[in-house]
ZATITOR-193378 format. One line per 3 residues: number of its first residue (from 1); for each residue x, y, z of N, C-alpha, C. Coordinates in nm, 2 decimals. Layout:
N
NUM = X Y Z X Y Z X Y Z; ...
***
This chain:
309
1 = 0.08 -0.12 0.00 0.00 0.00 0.00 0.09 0.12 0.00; 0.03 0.19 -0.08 0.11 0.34 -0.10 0.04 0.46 0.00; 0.04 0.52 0.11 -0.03 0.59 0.20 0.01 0.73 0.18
4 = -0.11 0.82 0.16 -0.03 0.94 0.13 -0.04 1.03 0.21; 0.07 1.12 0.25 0.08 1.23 0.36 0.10 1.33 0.29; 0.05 1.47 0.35 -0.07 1.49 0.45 -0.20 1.41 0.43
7 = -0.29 1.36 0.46 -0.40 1.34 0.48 -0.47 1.43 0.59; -0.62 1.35 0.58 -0.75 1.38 0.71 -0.72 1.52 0.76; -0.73 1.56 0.87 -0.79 1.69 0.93 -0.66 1.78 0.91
10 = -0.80 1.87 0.86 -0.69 2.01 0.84 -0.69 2.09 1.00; -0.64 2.17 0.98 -0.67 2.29 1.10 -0.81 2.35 1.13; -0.88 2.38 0.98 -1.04 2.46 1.00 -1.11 2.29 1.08
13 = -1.08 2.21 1.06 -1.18 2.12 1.04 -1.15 2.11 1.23; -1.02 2.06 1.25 -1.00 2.01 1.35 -1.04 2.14 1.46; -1.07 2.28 1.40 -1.10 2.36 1.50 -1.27 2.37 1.53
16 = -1.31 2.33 1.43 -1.47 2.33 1.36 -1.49 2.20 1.51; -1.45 2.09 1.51 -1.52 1.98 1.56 -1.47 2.01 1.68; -1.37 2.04 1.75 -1.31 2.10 1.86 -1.42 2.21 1.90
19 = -1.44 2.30 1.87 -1.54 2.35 1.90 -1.70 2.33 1.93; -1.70 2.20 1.86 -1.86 2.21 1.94 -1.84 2.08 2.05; -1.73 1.97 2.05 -1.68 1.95 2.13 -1.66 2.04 2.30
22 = -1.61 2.13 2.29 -1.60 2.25 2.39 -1.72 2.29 2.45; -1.77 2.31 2.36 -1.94 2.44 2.35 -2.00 2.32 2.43; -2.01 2.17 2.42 -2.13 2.08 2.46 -2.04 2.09 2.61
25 = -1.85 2.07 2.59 -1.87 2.11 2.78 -1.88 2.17 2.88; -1.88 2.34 2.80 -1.91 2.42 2.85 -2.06 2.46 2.86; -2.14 2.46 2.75 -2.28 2.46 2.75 -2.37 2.35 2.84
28 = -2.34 2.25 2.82 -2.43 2.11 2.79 -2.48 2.11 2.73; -2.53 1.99 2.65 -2.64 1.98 2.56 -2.79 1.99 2.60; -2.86 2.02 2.50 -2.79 2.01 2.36 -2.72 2.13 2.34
31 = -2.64 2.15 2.27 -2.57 2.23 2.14 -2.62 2.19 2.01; -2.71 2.34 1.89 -2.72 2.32 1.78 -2.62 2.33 1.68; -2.62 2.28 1.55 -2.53 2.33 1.52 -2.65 2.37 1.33
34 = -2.59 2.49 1.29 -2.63 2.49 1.18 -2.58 2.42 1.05; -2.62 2.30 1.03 -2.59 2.24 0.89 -2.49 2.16 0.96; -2.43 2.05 0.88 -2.34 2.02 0.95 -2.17 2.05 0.99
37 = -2.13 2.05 1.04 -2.02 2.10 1.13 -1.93 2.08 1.01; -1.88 1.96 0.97 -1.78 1.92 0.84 -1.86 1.84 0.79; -1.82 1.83 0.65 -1.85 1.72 0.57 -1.81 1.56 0.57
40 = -1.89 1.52 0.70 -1.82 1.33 0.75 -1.94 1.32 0.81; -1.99 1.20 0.78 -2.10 1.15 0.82 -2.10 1.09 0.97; -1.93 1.01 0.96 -1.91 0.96 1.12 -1.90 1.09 1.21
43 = -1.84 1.19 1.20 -1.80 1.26 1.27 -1.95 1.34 1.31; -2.04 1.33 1.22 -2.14 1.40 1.26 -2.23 1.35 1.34; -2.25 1.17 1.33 -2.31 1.06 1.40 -2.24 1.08 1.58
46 = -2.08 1.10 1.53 -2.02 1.10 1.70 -2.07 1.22 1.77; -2.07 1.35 1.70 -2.13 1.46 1.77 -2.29 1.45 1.84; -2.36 1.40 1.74 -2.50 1.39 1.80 -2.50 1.28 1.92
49 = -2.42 1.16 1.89 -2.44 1.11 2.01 -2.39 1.17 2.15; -2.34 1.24 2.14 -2.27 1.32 2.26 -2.40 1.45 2.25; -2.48 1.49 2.24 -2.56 1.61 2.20 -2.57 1.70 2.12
52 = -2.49 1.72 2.01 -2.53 1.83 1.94 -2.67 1.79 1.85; -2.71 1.86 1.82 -2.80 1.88 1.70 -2.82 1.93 1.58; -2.81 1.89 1.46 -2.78 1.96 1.35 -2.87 2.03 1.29
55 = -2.91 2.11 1.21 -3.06 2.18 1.21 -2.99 2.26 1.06; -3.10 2.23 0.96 -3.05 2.33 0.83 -3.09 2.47 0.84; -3.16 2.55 0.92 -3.14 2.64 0.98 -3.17 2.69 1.07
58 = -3.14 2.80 1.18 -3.11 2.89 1.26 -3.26 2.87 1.29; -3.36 2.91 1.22 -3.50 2.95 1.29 -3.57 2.80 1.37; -3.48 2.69 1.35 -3.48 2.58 1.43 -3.43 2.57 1.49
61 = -3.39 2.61 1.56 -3.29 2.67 1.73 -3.41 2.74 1.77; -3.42 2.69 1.95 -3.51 2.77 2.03 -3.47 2.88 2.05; -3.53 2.96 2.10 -3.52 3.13 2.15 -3.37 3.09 2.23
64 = -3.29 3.18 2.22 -3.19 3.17 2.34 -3.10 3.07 2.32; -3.12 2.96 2.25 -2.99 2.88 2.27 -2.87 2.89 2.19; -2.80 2.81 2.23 -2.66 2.88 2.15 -2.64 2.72 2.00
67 = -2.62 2.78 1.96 -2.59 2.75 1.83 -2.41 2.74 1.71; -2.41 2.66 1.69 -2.24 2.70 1.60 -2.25 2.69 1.47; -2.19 2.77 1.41 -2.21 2.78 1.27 -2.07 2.71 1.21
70 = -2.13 2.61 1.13 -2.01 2.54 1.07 -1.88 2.65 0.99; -1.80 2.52 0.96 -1.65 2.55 0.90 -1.67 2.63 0.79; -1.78 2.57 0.72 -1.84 2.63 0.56 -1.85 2.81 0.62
73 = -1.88 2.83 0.71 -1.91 2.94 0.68 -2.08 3.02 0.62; -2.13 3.13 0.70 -2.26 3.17 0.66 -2.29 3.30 0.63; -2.32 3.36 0.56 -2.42 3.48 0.47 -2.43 3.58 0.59
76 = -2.42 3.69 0.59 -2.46 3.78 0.68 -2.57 3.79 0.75; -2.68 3.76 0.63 -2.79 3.74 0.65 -2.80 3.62 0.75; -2.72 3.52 0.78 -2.76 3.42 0.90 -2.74 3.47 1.03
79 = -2.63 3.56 1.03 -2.59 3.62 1.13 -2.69 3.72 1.24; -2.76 3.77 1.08 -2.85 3.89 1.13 -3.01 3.83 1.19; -2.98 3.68 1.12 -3.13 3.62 1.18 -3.13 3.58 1.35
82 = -2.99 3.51 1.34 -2.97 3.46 1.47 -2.99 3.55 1.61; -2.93 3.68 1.54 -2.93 3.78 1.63 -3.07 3.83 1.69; -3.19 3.84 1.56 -3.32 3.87 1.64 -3.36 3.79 1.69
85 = -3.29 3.64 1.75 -3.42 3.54 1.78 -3.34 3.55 1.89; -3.23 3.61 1.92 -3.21 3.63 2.10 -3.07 3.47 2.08; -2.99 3.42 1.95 -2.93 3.32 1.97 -2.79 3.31 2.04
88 = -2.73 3.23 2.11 -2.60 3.24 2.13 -2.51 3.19 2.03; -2.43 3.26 1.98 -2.37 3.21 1.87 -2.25 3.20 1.89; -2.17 3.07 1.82 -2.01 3.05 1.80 -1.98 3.03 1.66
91 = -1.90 3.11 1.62 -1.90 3.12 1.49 -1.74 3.01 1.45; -1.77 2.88 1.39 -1.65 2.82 1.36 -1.65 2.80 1.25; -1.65 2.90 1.14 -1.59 2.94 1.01 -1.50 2.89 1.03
94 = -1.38 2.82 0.94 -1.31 2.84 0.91 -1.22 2.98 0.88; -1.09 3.04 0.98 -1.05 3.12 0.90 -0.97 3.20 0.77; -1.00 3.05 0.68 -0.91 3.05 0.52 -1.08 3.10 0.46
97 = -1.20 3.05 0.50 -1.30 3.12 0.42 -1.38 3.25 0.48; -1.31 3.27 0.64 -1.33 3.42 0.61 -1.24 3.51 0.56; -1.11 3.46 0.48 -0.99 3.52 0.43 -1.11 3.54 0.29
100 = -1.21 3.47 0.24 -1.28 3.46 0.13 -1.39 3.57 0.12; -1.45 3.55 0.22 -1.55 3.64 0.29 -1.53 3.77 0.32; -1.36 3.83 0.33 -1.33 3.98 0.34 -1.30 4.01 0.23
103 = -1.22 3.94 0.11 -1.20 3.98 -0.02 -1.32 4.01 -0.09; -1.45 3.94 -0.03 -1.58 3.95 -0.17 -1.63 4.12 -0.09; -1.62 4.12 0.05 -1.67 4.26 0.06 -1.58 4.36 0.01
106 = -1.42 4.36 0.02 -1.33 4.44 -0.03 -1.37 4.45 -0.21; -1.35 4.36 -0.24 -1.41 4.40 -0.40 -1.55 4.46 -0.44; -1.65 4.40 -0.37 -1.77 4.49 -0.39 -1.80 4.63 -0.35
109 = -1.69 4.67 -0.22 -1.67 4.81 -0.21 -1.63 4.87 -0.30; -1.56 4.82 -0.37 -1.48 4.85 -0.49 -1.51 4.90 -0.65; -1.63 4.83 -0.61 -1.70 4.88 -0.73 -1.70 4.74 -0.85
112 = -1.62 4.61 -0.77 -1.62 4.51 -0.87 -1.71 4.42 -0.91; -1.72 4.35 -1.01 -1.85 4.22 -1.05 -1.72 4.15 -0.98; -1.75 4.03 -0.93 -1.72 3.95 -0.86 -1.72 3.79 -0.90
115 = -1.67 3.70 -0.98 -1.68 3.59 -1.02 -1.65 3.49 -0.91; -1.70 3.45 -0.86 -1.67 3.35 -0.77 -1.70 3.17 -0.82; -1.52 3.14 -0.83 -1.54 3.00 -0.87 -1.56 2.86 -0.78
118 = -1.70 2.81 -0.83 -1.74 2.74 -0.69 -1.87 2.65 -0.74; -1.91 2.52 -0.66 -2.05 2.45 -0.65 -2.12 2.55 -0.62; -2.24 2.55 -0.71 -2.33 2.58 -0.69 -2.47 2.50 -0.59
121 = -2.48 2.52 -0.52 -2.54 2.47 -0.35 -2.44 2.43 -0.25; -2.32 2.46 -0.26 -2.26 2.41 -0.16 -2.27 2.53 -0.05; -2.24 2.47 0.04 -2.25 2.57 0.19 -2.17 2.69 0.20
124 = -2.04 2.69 0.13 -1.96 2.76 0.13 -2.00 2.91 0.03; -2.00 2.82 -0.05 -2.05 2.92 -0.19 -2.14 3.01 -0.17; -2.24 2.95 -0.10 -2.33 3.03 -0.07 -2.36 3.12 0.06
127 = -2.20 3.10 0.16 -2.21 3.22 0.26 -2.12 3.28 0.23; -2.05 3.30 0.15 -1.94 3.38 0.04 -2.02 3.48 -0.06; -2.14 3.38 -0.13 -2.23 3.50 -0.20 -2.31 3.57 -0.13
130 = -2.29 3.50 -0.03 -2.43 3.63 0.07 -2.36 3.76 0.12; -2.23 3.78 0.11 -2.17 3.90 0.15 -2.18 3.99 0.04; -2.18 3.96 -0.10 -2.24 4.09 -0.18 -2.31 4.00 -0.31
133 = -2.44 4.00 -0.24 -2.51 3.91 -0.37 -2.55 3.99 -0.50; -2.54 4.09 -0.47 -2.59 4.15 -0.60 -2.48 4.21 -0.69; -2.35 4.18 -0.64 -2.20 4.20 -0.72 -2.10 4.04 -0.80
136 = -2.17 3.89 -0.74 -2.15 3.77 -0.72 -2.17 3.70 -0.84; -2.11 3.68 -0.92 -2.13 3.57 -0.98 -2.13 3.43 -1.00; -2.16 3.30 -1.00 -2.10 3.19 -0.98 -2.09 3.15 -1.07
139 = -1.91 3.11 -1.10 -1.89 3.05 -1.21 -1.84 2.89 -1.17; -1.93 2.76 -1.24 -1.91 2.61 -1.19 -1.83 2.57 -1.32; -1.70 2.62 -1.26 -1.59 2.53 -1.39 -1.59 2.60 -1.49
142 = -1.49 2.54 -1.58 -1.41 2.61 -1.69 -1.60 2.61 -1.78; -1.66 2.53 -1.80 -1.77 2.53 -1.83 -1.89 2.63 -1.83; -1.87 2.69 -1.70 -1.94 2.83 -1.67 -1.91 2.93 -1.73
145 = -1.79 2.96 -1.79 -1.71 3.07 -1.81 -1.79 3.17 -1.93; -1.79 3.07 -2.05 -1.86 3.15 -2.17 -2.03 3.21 -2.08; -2.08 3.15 -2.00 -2.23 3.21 -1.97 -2.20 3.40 -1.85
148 = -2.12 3.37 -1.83 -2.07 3.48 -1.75 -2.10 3.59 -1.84; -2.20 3.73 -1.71 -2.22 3.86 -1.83 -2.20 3.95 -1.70; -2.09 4.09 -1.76 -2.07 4.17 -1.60 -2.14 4.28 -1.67
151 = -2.06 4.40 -1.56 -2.17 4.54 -1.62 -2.04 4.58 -1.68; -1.87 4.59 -1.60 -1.77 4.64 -1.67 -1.66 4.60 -1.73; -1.65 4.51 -1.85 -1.53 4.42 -1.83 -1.39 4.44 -1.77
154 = -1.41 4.55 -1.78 -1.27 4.59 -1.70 -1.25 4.65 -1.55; -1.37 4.60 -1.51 -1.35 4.58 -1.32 -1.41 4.49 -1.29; -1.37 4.36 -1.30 -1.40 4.26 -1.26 -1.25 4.15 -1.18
157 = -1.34 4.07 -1.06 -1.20 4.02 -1.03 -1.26 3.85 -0.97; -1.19 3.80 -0.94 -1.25 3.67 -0.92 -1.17 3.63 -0.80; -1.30 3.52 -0.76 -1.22 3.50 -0.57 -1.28 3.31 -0.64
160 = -1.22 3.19 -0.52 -1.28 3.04 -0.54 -1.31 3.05 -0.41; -1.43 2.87 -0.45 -1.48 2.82 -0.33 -1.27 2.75 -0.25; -1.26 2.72 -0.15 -1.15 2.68 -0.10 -1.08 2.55 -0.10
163 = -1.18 2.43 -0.14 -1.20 2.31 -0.17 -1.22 2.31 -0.33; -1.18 2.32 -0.40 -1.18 2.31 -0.52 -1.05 2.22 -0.58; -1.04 2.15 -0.71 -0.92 2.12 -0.78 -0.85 2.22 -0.83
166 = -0.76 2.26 -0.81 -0.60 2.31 -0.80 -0.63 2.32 -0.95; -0.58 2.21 -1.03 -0.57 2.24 -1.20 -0.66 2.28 -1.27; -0.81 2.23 -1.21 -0.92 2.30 -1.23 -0.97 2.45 -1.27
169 = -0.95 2.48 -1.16 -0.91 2.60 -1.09 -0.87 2.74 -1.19; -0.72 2.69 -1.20 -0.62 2.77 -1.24 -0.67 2.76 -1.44; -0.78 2.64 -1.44 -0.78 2.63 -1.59 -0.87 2.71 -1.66
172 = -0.98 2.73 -1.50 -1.06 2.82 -1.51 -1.07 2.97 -1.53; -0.96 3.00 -1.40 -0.88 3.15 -1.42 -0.86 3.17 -1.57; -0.74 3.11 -1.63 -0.71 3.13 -1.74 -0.79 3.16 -1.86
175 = -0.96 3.04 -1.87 -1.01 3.12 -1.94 -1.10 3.24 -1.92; -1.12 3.30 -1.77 -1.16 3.42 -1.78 -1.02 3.49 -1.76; -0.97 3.52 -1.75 -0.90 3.62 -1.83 -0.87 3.61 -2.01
178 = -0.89 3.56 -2.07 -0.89 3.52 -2.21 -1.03 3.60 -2.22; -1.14 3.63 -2.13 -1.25 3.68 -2.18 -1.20 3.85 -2.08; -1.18 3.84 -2.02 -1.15 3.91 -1.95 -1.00 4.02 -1.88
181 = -0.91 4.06 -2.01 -0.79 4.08 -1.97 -0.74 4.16 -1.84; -0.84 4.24 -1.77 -0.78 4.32 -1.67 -0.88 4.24 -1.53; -0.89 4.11 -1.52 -0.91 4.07 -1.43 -0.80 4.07 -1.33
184 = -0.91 4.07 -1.23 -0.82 4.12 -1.10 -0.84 3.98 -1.00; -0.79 3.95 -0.87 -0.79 3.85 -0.81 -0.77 3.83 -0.67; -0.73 3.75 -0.59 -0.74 3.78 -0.44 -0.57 3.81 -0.47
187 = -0.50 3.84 -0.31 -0.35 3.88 -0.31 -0.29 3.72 -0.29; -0.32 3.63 -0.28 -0.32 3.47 -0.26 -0.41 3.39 -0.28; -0.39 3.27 -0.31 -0.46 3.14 -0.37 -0.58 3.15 -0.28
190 = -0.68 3.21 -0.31 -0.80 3.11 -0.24 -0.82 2.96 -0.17; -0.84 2.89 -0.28 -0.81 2.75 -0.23 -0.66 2.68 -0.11; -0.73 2.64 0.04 -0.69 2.59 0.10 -0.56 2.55 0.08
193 = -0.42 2.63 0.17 -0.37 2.52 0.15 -0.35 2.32 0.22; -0.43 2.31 0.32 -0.46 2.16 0.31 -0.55 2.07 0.16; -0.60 2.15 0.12 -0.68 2.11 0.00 -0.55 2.08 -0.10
196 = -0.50 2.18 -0.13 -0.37 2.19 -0.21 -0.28 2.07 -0.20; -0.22 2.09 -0.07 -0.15 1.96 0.00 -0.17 1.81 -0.03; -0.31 1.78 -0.01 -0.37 1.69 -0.05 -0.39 1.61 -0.18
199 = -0.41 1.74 -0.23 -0.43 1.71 -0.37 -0.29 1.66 -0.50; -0.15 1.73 -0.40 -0.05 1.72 -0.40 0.00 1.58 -0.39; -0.07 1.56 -0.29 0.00 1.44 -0.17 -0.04 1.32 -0.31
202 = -0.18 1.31 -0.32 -0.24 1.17 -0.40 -0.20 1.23 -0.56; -0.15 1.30 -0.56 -0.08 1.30 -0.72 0.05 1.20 -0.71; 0.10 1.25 -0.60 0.28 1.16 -0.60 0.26 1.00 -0.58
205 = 0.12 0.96 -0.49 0.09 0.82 -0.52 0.00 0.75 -0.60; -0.04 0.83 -0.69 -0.15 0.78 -0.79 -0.13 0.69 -0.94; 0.02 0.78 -0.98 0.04 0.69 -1.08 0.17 0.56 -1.11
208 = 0.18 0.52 -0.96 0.23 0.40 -0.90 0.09 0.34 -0.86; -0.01 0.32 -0.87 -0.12 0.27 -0.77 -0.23 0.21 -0.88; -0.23 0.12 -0.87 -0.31 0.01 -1.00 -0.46 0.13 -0.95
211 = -0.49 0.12 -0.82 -0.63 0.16 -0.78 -0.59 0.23 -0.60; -0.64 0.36 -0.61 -0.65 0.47 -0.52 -0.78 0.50 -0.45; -0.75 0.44 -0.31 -0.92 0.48 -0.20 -0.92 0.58 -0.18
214 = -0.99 0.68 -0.18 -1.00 0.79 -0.09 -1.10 0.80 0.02; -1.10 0.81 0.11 -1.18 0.75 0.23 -1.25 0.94 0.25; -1.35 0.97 0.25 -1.48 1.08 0.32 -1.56 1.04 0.20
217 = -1.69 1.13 0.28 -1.82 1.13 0.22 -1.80 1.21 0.07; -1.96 1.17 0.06 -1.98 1.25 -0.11 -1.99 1.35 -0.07; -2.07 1.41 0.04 -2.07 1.57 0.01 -1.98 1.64 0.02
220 = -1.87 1.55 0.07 -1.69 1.66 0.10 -1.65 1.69 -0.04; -1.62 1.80 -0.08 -1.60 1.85 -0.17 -1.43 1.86 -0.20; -1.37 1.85 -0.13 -1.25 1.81 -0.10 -1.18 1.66 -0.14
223 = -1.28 1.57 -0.08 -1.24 1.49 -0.10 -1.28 1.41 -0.24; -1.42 1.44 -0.27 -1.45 1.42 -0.43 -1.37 1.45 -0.53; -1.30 1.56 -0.48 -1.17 1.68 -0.59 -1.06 1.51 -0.57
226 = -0.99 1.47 -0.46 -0.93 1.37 -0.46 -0.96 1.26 -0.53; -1.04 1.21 -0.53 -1.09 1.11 -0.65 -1.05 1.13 -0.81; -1.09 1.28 -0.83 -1.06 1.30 -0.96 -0.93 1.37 -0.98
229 = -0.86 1.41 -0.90 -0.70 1.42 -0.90 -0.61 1.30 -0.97; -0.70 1.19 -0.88 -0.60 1.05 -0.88 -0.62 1.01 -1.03; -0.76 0.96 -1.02 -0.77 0.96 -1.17 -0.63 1.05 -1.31
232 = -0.72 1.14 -1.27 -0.61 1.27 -1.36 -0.43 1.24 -1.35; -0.45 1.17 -1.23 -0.26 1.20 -1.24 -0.23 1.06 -1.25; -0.33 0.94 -1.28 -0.25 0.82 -1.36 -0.29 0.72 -1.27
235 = -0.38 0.73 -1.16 -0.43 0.56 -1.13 -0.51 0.54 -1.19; -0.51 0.39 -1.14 -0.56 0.28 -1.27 -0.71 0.28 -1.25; -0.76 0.30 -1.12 -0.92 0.39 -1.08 -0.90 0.41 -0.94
238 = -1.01 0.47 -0.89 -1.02 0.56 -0.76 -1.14 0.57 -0.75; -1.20 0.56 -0.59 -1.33 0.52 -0.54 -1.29 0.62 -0.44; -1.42 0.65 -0.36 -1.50 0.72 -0.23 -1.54 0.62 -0.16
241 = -1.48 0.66 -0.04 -1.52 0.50 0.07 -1.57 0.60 0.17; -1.67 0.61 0.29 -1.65 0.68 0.39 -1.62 0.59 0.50; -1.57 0.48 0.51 -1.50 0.37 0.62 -1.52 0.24 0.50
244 = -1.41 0.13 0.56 -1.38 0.01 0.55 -1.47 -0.04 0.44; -1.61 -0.05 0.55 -1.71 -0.13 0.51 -1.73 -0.11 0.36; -1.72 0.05 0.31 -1.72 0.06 0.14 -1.64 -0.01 0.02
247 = -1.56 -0.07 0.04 -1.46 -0.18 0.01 -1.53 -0.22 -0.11; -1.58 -0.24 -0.18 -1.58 -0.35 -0.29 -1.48 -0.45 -0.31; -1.47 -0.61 -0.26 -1.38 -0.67 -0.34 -1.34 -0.69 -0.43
250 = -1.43 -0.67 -0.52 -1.37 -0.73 -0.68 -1.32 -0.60 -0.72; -1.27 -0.44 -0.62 -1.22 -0.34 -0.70 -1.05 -0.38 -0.67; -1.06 -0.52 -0.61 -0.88 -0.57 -0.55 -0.88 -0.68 -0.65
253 = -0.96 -0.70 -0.71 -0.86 -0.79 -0.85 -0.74 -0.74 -0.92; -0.66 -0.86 -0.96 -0.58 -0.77 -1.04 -0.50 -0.71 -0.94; -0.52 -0.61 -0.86 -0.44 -0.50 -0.82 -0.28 -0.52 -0.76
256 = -0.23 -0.48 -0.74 -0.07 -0.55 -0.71 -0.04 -0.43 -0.60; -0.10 -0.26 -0.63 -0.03 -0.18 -0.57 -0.16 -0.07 -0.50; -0.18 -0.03 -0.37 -0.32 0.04 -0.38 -0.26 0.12 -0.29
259 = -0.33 0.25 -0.35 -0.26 0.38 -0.28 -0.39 0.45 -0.16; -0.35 0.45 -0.07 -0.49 0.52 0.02 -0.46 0.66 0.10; -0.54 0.75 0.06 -0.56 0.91 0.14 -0.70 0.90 0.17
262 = -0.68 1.07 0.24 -0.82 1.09 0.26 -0.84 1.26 0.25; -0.94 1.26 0.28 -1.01 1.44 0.29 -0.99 1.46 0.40; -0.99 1.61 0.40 -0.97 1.71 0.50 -1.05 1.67 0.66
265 = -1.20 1.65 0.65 -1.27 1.63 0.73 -1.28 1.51 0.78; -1.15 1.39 0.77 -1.18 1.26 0.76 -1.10 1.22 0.92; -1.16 1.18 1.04 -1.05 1.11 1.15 -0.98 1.02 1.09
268 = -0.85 0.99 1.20 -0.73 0.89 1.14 -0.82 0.76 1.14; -0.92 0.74 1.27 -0.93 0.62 1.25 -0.97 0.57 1.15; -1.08 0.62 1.09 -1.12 0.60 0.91 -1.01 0.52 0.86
271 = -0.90 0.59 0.85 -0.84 0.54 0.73 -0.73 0.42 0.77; -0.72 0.42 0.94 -0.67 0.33 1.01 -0.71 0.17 0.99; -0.89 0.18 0.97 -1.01 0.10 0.96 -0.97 0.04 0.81
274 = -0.95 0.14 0.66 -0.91 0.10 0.52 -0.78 0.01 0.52; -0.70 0.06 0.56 -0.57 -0.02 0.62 -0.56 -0.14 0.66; -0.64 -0.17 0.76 -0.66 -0.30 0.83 -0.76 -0.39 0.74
277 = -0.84 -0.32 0.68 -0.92 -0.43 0.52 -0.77 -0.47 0.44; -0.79 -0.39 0.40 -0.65 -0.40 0.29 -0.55 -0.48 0.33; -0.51 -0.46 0.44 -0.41 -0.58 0.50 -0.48 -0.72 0.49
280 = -0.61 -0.76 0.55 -0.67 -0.86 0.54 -0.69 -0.92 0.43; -0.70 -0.84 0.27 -0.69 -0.88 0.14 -0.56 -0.88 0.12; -0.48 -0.86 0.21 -0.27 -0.92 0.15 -0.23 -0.79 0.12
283 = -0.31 -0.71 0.12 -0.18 -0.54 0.12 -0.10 -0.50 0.23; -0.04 -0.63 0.28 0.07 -0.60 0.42 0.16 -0.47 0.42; 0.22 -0.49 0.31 0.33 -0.35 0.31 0.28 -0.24 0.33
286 = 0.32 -0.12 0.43 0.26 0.01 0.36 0.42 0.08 0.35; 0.38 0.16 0.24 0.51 0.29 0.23 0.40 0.45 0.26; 0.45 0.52 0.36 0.38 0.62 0.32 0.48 0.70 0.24
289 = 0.41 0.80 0.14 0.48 0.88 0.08 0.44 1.04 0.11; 0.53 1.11 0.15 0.54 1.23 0.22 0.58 1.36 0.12; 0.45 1.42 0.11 0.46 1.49 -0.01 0.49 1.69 0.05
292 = 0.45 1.68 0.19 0.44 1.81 0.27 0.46 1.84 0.40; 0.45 1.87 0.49 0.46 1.89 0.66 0.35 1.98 0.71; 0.23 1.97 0.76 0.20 2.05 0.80 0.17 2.08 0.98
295 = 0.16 2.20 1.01 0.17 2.25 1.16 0.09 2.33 1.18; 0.02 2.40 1.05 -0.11 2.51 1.14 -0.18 2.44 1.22; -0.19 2.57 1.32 -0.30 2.50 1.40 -0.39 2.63 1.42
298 = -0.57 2.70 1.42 -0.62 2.78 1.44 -0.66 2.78 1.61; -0.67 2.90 1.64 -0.74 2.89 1.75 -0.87 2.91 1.75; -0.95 2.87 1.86 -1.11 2.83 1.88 -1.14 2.96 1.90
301 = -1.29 2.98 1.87 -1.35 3.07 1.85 -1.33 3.16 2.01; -1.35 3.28 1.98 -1.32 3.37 2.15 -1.41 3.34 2.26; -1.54 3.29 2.22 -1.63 3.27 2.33 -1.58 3.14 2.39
304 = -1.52 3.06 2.37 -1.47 2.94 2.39 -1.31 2.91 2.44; -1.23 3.04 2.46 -1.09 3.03 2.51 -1.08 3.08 2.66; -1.04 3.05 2.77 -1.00 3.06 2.84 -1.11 2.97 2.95
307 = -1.13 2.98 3.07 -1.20 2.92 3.16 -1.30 2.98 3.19; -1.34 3.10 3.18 -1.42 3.20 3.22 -1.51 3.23 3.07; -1.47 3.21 2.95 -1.54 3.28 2.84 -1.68 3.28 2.86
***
């Protein structure tokens, strides 16, 4: 087995679940949380069983209770609801997408149309457009590009969702500026660098690897990007597992060499769990291959630091 490093929890993520971890022992439960916390199905199953609540929105929180707003990040307008219903709020945005969230207001001060490259429904995307919706465009991939109409061609600037493909991405940029010559942009990559990393990491094991697991859910956007990374950079195929159990045997025929990562929002044990299958079908060996180092670490939200918050 080929194991690829970095993997699993970034810093937003690991601050995101830390947090309502905290809030449930400072609060007690319940603790709500708006939407879910990260994109992992287990991690969201572990939360509830310990009390949190997950609720697609804010006006399903009682009067008064305190509430956390996921990693994804939320619209002003969530903020402004929460506030009249009397809620306690902890805001665990990630802070790489409120690095996203001050660029879209700094440009719309600015007088700019605003291209934002990104899913269309995803959580993110859409508390990134809520800071200037009427300046926002969403463009979904190099595909979107020709449908794009601004008011100036020549003040326009583009920001991404953070989770996106890297090559993607940048293939995107390229053709709006081809439509667009004085496009403008953030002062740094949008896109995560744990996303980056990642996507890094399962390129250097992918086209050594008959067949590449990537262990999170489908709605991780992150990790879906991994799937089609691997592919792209030369495995022989690549699957979405969110634990062990997703395994298909007959995808280990054949196979001689199997490379395993994971997403951002993924615990070790997950992939600890892939590992121990795989060994059981004869993939004794592992090599991990070490593509980066990482050490951020965020700190927790202010209402949640010290003893007294």
């Amino acid at each position: 087995m080929l194991l690829a490093r970095p993997r699993g929890y970034c810093a937003g993520v690991d601050r995101a679940v830390q947090t309502v971890e905290r809030a449930l022992e400072r609060y007690g439960a319940p603790v709500y949380v708006r939407k879910q916390i990260v994109h992992n199905v287990h991690v969201v199953r572990n939360l509830e069983e310990r009390g949190a609540v997950f609720v697609e929105d804010a006006d399903e929180v009682p009067e008064g209770a305190v509430v956390v707003f996921s990693a994804h990040g939320v619209a002003p307008s969530v903020h402004e609801q929460a506030a009249r219903r009397g809620l306690r709020t902890i805001d665990a945005t990630c802070p790489l997408v409120t690095k996203v969230h001050k660029e879209a207001r700094r440009f719309a001060e600015e007088g700019y149309d605003i291209l934002l490259i990104g899913h269309e429904g995803h959580e993110e995307v859409e508390g990134t457009a809520g800071e200037a919706p009427e300046r926002i465009h969403l463009v979904d991939g190099p595909g979107g590009v020709a449908g794009v109409t601004v008011r100036d061609p020549a003040h326009v600037a583009w920001l991404s969702q953070t989770t996106l493909s890297v090559d993607e991405t940048e293939a995107t940029v390229a053709l709006l500026r081809e439509r667009f010559p004085d496009l403008a942009g953030p002062p740094s990559d949008d896109i995560c660098y744990a996303t980056q990393n990642r996507q890094t990491a399962v390129k250097a094991i992918a086209a050594r690897s008959d067949l590449v697991i990537v262990v999170g859910s489908t709605n991780s956007s992150n990790s879906v990007r991994l799937v089609e990374v691997a592919l792209h950079a030369g495995a022989g195929a690549a699957y979405l597992v969110d634990d062990a159990g997703g395994i298909d045997p007959a995808w280990l025929a054949g196979v001689r060499v199997a490379g395993v990562t994971s997403g951002a929002s993924v615990p070790e044990e997950l992939v600890a769990g892939v590992l121990n299958r795989l060994a059981e079908a004869g993939f004794a060996e592992v090599e991990e291959v070490t593509s980066a180092r990482e050490s951020l670490v965020f700190s927790l939200p202010l209402e949640l630091r010290g003893e007294h918050a």
